[in-house]
ROMIDO-921269 format. One record per residue (C-alpha): chain; x, y, z. Coordinates in steps of 0.02 Angstrom, whole numbers. Layout:
# residues N
+---+--------+--------+--------+
! c !   east !  north !     up !
+---+--------+--------+--------+
! A !      X !      Y !      Z !
...
+---+--------+--------+--------+
END
This chain:
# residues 522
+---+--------+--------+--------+
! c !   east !  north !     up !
+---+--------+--------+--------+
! A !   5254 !   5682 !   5852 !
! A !   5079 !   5675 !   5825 !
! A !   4917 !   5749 !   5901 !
! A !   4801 !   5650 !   6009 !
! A !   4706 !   5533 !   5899 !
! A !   4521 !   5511 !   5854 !
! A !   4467 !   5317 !   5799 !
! A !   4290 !   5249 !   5785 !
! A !   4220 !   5094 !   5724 !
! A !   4121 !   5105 !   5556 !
! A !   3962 !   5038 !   5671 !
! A !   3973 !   5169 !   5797 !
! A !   4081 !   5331 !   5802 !
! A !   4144 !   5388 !   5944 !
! A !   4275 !   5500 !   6012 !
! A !   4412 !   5387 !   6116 !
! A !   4409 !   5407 !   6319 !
! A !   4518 !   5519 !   6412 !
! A !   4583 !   5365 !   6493 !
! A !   4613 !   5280 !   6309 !
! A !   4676 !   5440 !   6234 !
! A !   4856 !   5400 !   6366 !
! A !   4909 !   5229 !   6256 !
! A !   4891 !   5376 !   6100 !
! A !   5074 !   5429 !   6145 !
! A !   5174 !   5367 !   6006 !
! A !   5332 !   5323 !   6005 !
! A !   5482 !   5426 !   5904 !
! A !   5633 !   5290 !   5868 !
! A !   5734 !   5354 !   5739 !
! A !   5667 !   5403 !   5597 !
! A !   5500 !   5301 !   5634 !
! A !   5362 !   5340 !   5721 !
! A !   5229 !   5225 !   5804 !
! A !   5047 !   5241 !   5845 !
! A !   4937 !   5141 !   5960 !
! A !   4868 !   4984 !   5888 !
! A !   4720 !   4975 !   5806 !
! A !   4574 !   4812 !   5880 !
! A !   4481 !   4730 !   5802 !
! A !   4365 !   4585 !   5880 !
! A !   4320 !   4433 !   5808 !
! A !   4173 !   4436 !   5697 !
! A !   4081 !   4302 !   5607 !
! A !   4086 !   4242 !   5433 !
! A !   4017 !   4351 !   5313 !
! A !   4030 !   4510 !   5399 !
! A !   4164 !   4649 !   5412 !
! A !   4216 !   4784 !   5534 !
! A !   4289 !   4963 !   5491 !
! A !   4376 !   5076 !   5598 !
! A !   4434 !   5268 !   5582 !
! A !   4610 !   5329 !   5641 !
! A !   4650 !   5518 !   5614 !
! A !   4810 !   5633 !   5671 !
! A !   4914 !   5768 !   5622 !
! A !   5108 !   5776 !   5582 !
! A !   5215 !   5952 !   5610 !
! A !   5361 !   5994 !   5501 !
! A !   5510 !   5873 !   5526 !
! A !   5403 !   5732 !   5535 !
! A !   5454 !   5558 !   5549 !
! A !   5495 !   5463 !   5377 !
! A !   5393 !   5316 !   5416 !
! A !   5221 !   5318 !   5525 !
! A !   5173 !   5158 !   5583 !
! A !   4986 !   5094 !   5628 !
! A !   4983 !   4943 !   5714 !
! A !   4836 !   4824 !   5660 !
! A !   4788 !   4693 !   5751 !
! A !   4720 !   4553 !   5649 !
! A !   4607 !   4412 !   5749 !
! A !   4566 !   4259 !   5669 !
! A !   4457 !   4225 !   5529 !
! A !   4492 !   4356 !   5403 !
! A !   4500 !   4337 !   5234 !
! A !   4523 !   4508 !   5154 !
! A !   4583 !   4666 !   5242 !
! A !   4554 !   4863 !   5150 !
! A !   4649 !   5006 !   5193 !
! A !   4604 !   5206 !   5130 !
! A !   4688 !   5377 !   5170 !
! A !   4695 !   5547 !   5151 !
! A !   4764 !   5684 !   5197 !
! A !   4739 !   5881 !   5190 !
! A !   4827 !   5971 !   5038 !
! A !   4812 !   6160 !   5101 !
! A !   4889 !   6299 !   4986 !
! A !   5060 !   6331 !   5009 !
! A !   5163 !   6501 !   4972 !
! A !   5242 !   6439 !   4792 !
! A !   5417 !   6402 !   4825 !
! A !   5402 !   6295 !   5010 !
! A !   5347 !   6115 !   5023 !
! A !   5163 !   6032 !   5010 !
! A !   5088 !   5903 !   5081 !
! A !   5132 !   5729 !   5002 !
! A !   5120 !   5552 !   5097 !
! A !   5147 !   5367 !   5037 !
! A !   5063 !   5222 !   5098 !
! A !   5100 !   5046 !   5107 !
! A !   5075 !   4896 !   5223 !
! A !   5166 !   4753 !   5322 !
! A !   5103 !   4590 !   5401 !
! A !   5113 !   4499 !   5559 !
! A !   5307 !   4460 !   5527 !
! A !   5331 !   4618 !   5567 !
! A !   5422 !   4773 !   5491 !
! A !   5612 !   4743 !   5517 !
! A !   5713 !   4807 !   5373 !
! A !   5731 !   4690 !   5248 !
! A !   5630 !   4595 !   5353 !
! A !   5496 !   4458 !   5281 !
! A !   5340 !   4551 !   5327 !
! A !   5306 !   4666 !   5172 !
! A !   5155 !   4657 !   5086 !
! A !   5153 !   4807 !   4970 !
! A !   5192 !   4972 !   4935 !
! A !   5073 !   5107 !   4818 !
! A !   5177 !   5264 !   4872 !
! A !   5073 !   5412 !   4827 !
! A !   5000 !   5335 !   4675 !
! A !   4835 !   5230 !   4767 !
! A !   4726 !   5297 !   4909 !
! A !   4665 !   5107 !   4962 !
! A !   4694 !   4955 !   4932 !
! A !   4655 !   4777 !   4975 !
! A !   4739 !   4622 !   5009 !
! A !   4666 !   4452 !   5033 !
! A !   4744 !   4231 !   4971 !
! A !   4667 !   4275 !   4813 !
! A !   4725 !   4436 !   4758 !
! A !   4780 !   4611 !   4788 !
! A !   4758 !   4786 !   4746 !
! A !   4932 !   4832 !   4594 !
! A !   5084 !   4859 !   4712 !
! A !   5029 !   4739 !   4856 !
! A !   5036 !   4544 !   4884 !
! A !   4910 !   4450 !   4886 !
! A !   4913 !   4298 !   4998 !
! A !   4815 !   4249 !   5179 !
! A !   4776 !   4383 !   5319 !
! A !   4879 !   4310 !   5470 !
! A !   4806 !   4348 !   5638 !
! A !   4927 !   4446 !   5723 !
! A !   4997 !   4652 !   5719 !
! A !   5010 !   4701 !   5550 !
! A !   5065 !   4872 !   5514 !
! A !   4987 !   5028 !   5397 !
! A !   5130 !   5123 !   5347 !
! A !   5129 !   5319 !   5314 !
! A !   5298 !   5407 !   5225 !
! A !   5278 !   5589 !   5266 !
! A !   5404 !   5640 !   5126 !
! A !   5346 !   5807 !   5122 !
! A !   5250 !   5900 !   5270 !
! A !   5212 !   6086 !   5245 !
! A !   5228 !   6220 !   5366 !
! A !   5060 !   6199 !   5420 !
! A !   5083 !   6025 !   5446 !
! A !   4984 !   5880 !   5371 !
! A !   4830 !   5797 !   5449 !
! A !   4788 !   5613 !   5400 !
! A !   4640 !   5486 !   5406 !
! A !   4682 !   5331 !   5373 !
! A !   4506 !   5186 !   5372 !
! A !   4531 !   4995 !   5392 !
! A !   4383 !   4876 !   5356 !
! A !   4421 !   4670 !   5391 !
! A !   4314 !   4548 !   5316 !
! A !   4277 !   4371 !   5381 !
! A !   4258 !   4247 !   5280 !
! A !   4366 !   4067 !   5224 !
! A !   4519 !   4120 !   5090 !
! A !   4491 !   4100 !   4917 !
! A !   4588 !   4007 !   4801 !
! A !   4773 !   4052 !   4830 !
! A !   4850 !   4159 !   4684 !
! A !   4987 !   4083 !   4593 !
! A !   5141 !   4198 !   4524 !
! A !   5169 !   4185 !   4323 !
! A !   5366 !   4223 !   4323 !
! A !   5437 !   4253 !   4153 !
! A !   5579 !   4142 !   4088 !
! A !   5774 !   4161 !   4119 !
! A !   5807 !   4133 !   3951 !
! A !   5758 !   4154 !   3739 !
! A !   5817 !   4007 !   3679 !
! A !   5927 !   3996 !   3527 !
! A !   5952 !   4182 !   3503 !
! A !   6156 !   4172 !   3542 !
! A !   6302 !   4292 !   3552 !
! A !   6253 !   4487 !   3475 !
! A !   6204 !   4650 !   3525 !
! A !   6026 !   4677 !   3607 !
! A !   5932 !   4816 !   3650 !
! A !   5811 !   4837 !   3809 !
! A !   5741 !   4949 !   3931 !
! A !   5819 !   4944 !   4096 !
! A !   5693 !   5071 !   4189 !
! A !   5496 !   5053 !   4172 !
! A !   5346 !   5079 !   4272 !
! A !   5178 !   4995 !   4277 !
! A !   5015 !   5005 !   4367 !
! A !   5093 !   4888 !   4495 !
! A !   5178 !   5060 !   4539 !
! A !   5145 !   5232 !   4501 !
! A !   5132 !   5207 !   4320 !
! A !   4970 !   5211 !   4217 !
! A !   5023 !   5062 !   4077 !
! A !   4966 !   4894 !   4126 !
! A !   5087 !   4751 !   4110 !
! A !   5023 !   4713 !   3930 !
! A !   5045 !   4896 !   3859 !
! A !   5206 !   4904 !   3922 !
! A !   5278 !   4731 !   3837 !
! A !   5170 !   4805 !   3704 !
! A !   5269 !   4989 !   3711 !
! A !   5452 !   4869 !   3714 !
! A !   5387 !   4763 !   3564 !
! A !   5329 !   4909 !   3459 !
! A !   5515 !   5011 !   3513 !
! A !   5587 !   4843 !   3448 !
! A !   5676 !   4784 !   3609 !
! A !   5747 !   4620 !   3647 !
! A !   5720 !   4629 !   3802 !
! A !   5636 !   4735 !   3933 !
! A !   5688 !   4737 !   4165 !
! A !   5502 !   4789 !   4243 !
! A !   5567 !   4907 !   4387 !
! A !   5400 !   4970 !   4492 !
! A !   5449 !   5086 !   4644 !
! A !   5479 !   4974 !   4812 !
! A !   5374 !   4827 !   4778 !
! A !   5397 !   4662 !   4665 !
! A !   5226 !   4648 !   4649 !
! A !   5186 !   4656 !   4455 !
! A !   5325 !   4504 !   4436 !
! A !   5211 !   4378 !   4446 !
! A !   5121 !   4438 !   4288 !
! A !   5257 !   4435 !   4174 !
! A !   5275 !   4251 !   4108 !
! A !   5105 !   4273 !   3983 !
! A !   5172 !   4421 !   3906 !
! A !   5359 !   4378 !   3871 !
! A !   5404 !   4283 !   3713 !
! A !   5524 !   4213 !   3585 !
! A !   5547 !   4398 !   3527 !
! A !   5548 !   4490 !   3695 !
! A !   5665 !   4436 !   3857 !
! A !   5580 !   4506 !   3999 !
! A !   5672 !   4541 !   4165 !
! A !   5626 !   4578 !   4338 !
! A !   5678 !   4707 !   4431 !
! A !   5650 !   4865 !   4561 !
! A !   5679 !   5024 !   4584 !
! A !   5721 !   5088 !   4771 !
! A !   5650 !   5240 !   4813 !
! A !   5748 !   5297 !   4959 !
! A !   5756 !   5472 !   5059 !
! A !   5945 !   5521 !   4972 !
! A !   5905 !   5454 !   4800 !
! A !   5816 !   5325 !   4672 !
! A !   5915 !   5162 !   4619 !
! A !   5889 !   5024 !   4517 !
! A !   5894 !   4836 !   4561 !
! A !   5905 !   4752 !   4393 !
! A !   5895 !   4574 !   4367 !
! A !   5821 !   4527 !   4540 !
! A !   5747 !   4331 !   4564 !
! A !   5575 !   4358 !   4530 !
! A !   5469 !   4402 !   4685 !
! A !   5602 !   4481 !   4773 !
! A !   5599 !   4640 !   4870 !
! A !   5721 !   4772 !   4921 !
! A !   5687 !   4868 !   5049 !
! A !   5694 !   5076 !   5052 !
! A !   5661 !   5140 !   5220 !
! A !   5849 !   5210 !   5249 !
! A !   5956 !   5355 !   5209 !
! A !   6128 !   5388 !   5152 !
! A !   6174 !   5424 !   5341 !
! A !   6158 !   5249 !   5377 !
! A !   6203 !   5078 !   5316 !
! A !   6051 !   5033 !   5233 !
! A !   6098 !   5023 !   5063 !
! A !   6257 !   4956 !   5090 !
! A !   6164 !   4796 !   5157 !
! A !   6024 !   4794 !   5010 !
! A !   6162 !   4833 !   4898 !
! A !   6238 !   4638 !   4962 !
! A !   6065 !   4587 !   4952 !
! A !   6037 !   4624 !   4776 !
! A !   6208 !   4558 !   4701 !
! A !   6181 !   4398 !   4799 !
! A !   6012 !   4379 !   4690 !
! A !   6124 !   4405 !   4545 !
! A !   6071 !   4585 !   4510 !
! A !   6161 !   4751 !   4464 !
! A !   6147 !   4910 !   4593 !
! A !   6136 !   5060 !   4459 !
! A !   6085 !   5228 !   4536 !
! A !   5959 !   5312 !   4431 !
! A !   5942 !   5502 !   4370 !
! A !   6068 !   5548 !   4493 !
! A !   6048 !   5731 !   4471 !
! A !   5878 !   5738 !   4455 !
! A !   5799 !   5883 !   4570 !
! A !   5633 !   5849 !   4662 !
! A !   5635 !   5810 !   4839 !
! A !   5751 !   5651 !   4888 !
! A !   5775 !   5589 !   4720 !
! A !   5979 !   5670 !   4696 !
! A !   6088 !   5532 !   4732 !
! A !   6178 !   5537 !   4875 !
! A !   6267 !   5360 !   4943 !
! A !   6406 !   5374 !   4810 !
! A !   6466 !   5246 !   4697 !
! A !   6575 !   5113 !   4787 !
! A !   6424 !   4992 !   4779 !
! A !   6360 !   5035 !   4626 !
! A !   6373 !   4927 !   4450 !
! A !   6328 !   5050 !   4329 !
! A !   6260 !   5227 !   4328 !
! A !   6108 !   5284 !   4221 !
! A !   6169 !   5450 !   4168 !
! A !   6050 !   5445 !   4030 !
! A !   5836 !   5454 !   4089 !
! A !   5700 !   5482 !   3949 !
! A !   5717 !   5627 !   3827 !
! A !   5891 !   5717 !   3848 !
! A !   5878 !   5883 !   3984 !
! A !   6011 !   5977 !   4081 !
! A !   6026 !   5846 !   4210 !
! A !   6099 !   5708 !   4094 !
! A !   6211 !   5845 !   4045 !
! A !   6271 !   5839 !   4213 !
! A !   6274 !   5655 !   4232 !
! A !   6365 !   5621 !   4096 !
! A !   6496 !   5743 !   4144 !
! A !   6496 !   5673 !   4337 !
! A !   6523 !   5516 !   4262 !
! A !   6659 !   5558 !   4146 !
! A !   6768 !   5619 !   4284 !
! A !   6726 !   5466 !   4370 !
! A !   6813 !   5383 !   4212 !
! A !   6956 !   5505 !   4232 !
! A !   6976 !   5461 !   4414 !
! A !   6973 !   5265 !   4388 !
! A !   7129 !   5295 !   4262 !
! A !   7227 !   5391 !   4376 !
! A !   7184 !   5273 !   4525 !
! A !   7206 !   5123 !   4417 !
! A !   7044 !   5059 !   4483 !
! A !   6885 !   4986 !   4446 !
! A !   6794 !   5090 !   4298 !
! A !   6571 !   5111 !   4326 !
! A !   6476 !   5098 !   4172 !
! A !   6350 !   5199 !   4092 !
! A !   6171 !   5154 !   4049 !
! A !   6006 !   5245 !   3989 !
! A !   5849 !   5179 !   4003 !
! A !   5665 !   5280 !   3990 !
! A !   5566 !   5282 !   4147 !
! A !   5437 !   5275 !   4062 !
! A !   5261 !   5290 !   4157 !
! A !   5120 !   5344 !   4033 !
! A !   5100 !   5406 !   3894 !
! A !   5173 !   5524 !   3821 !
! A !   5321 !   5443 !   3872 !
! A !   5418 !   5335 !   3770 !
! A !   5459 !   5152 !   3796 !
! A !   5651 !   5156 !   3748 !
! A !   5691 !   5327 !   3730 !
! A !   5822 !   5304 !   3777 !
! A !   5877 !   5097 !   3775 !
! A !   6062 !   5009 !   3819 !
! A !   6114 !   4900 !   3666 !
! A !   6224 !   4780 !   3751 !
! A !   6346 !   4646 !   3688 !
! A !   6271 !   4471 !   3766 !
! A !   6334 !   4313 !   3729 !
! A !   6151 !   4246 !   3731 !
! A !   5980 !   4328 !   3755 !
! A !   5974 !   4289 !   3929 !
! A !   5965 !   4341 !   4120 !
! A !   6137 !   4321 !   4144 !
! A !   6227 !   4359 !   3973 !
! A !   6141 !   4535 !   3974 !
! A !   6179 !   4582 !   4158 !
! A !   6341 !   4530 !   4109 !
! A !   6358 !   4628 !   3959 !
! A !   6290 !   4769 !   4079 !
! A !   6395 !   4771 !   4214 !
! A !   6574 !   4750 !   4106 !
! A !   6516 !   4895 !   4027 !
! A !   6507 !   4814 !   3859 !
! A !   6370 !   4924 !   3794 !
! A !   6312 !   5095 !   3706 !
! A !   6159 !   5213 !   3738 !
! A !   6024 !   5233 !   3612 !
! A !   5882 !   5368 !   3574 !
! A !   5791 !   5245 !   3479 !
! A !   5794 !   5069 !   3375 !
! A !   5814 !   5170 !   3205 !
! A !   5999 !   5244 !   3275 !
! A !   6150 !   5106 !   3231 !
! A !   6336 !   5144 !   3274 !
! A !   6507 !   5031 !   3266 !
! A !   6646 !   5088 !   3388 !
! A !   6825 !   4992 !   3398 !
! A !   7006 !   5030 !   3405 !
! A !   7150 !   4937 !   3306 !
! A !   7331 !   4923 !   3338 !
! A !   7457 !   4818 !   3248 !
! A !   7374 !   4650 !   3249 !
! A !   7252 !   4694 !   3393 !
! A !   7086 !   4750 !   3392 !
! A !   6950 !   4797 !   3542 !
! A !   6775 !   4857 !   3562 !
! A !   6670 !   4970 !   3676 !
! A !   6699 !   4919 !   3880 !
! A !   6865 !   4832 !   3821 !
! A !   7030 !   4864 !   3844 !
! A !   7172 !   4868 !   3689 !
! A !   7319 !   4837 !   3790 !
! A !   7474 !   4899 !   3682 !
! A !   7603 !   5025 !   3710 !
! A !   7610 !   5208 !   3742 !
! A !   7673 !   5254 !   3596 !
! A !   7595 !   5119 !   3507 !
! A !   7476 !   5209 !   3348 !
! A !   7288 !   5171 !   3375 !
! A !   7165 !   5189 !   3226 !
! A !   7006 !   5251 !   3302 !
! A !   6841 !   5223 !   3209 !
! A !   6652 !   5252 !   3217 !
! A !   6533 !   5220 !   3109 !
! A !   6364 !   5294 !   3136 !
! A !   6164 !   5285 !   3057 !
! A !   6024 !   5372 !   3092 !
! A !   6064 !   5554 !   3173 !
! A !   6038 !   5666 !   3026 !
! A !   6154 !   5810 !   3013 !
! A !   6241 !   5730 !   3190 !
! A !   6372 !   5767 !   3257 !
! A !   6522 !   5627 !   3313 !
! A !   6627 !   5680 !   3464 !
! A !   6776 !   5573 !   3508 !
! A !   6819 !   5605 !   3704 !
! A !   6966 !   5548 !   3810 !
! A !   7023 !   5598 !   3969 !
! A !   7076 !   5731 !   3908 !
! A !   6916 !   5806 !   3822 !
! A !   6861 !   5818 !   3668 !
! A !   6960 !   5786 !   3533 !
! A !   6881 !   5759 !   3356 !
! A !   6747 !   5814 !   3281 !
! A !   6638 !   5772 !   3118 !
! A !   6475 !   5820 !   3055 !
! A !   6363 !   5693 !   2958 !
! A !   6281 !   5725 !   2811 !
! A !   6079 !   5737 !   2786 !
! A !   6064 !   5535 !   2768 !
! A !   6125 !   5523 !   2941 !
! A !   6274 !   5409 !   2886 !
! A !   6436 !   5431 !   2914 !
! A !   6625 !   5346 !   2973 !
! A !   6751 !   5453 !   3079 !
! A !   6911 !   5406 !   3097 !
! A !   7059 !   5459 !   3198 !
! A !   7248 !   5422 !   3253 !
! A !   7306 !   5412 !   3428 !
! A !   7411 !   5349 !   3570 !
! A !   7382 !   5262 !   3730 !
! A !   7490 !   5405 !   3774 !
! A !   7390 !   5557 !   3738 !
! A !   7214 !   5449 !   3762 !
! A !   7181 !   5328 !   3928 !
! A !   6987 !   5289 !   3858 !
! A !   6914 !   5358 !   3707 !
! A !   6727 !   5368 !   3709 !
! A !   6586 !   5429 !   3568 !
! A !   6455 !   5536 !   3563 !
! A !   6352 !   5561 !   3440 !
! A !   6229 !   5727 !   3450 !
! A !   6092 !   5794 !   3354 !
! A !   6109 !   5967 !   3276 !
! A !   6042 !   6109 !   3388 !
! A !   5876 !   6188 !   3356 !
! A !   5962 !   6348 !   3227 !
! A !   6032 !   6185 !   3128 !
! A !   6236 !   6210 !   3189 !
! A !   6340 !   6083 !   3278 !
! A !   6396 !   6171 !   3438 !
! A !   6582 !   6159 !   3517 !
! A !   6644 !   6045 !   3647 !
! A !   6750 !   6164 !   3720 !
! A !   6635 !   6258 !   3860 !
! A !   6679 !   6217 !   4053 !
! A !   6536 !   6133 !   4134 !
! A !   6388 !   6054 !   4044 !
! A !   6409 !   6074 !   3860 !
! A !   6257 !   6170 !   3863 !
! A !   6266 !   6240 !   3687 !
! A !   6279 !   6057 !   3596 !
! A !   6108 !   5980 !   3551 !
! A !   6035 !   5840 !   3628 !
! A !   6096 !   5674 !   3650 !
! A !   6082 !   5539 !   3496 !
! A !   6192 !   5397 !   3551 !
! A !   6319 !   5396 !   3680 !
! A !   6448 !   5227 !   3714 !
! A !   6539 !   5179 !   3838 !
! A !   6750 !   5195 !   3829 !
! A !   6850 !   5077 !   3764 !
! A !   7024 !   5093 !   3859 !
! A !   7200 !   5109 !   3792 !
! A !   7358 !   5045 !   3855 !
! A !   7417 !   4918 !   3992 !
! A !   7336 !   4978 !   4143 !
! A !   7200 !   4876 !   4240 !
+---+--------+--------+--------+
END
């Protein structure tokens, strides 16, 4: 709960009366909290009116703090700023850290039609009038009625964290309504082929620091095909994507959910819209978002699934997901441990004879340093399109790359039959399979073939980078076979496959596909 709270007008500050300070109760409903509305009287045209709220939150704060606003007629442009203390904390326990956001007179029902933007931790104000809006919010006109400033608490330290949070309304007529630039569906002529794209990027419009135009600038110069802009909780930068898409770059839009139990992507989403965040893996939030999203024709892929800071591990399982990125930015322990979480998963659809989740990598990229598609999916489309590359996504008919300059050919042959990665060469059990992979661009790599059973070949290539591997098998002794390809470790050897766990003593990630199965199961 919160302390009594102090508000004052930006004309004359004052503490609240005794008598005022009883509607300051707020009320706890699940995992939201709401504070006494915020007035505002009518003012004339030309002028403005600020007002001051400030309060306090203990440890095991509410996720969400609402402010209620309410908005009379006649404004044009409303301007929200907070803060909040950041006191030193004994190293190891949690600081202070709180997100901000807004909703409008529709109100703040889940998936509801009231958001108006989102700016996390990343802003502290922003502005929203018909013309436009602060990165992360929506422009469009201030509706009389409650609108509500919303506070996420993620982290509140022992001592607690106390918040001021201004609002200033201006008066005024709207200006000229802004109009959305959506990118295209579509590159027309470019047909069936592999194509390579980002899946995972942040702008301005989030927490990012690239604009719009550095980032299809980063894709371009990575040499992507296409590119799926996914800013935290907010569609917000998608109507500035049709200028900056092209005959050589499909751009996508997209979002990525940041949730209390773990980050997701929502790829491929209709431009402008939004999926909301404000649930947990206790409850049936995503579930419903996750119906949302597929019926915009988008793919559910959780993101970084192991990745440790505070409610970013993934926790609402996999039965609504369409892929998994087990693969984010330059390669660390945790893709280790994806990659090995989602091999089992592989193991597990075999033995269940069930549906299969494929893997993806994609950059999260924010700012520089960072690399725009390191890594990038290179996926088998049958155009360069919205729907062709979801498709080739989410039938797993793809590989993972560090970078443009890596190439690599994967596909089994049996008898007369033939099949490539996220297909299936249905022959039988004792049938003899010719395994092959041909690979550019890892110097001194090393090729791992891997089945269900573990690793089971291994070549190094030679200082060009070039190589083919081949091997013999069965669907017998092999349900999938998948490749990796690894670079060298830092003393220049190759590493084993054979350690329990993460393979901790291979070098990093080069090029990674997804399995092509073997035999007549599903």
């Amino acid at each position: 709960m919160t302390s009594p709270c102090q508000a004052h007008s930006g004309d004359t500050p004052a503490l609240l009366s005794p008598s005022r300070r009883g509607f300051l109760t707020a009320a706890l409903t699940g995992a939201a909290l709401t504070l006494a509305p915020m007035t505002f009287a009518t003012a004339d045209t030309g002028t403005s009116r600020t007002k001051t709220l400030t309060g306090h939150l203990d440890p095991g704060a509410a996720d969400f703090v609402y402010l209620p606003v309410e908005i009379p007629a006649g404004v044009n442009k409303i301007s929200v700023s907070y803060s909040y203390n950041k006191p030193t904390i004994t190293p190891g326990l949690l600081v202070n850290a709180c997100d901000i956001g807004i909703f409008d007179e529709k109100g703040t029902d889940l998936q509801g039609k009231g958001f108006r933007g989102w700016s996390g931790g990343f802003r502290t104000e922003f502005s929203i009038s018909a013309a436009e809006a602060t990165p992360g919010y929506l422009a469009g006109p201030i509706g009389k009625g409650t609108w509500n400033v919303i506070l996420g608490p993620y982290q509140v330290s022992e001592h607690g964290l106390d918040y001021t949070v201004t609002v200033t309304l201006d008066f005024g007529p709207d200006g000229t309504p802004y109009q959305p630039a959506y990118p295209p569906q579509a590159i027309a002529g470019r047909g069936a082929g592999w194509y390579r794209g980002d899946g995972h990027l942040h702008t301005v419009y989030s927490d990012g620091r690239r604009t719009p135009q550095e980032v299809a600038a980063g894709a371009r110069a990575a040499h992507m095909d296409f590119m799926i802009s996914t800013d935290h909780n907010t569609p917000a930068s998608h109507g500035v994507w049709g200028p900056l898409a092209g005959e050589d770059l499909l751009i996508m839009t997209g979002e990525e959910v940041t949730t209390r139990n773990g980050h997701y992507l929502a790829l491929g989403l209709k431009p402008g819209e939004w999926i909301d965040w404000r649930y947990r893996a206790r409850e049936k939030g995503f579930e419903e978002a996750a119906q949302r999203i597929h019926a915009s024709g988008g793919l559910v892929v959780p993101a970084h699934p192991y990745c440790p800071y505070v409610a970013c591990r993934w926790k609402f399982g996999y039965d609504d997901a369409d892929a998994v990125e087990v693969w984010t930015g330059p390669w660390t322990v945790d893709d280790e441990f994806s990659v090995n979480t989602w091999d089992s998963m592989l193991v597990h659809s075999v033995r269940t004879n069930g549906r299969w989740l494929p893997a993806m990598g994609n950059s999260d990229a924010h700012s520089v340093p960072q690399v725009i598609g390191w890594p990038h999916n290179v996926v088998n489309a049958s155009a360069l399109s919205h729907d062709a590359i979801l498709d080739g996504i989410r039938n797993g008919r793809s590989w993972i790359a560090e970078s443009a300059g890596i190439s690599l050919e994967f596909a089994v042959k049996s008898g007369g039959k033939a099949a490539g990665i996220g297909e299936r060469l249905s022959v039988a059990d004792d049938a003899p399979v010719t395994v092959s992979a041909t690979v550019a661009g890892v110097p001194n790599g090393v090729v791992r073939f891997i089945t269900d059973e573990g690793q089971t070949q291994q070549i190094t290539l030679p200082a060009s980078g070039q190589g083919t591997s081949t091997w013999i098998t069965t669907p017998q002794l092999a349900a999938y076979i998948r490749v990796e390809v690894r670079h060298p470790k830092s003393d220049g050897t190759s590493g084993s496959g054979t350690e329990m766990g993460p393979n901790l003593s291979l070098g990093a990630m080069a090029a990674l596909t997804n399995p092509i199965f073997l035999g007549n199961g599903k």
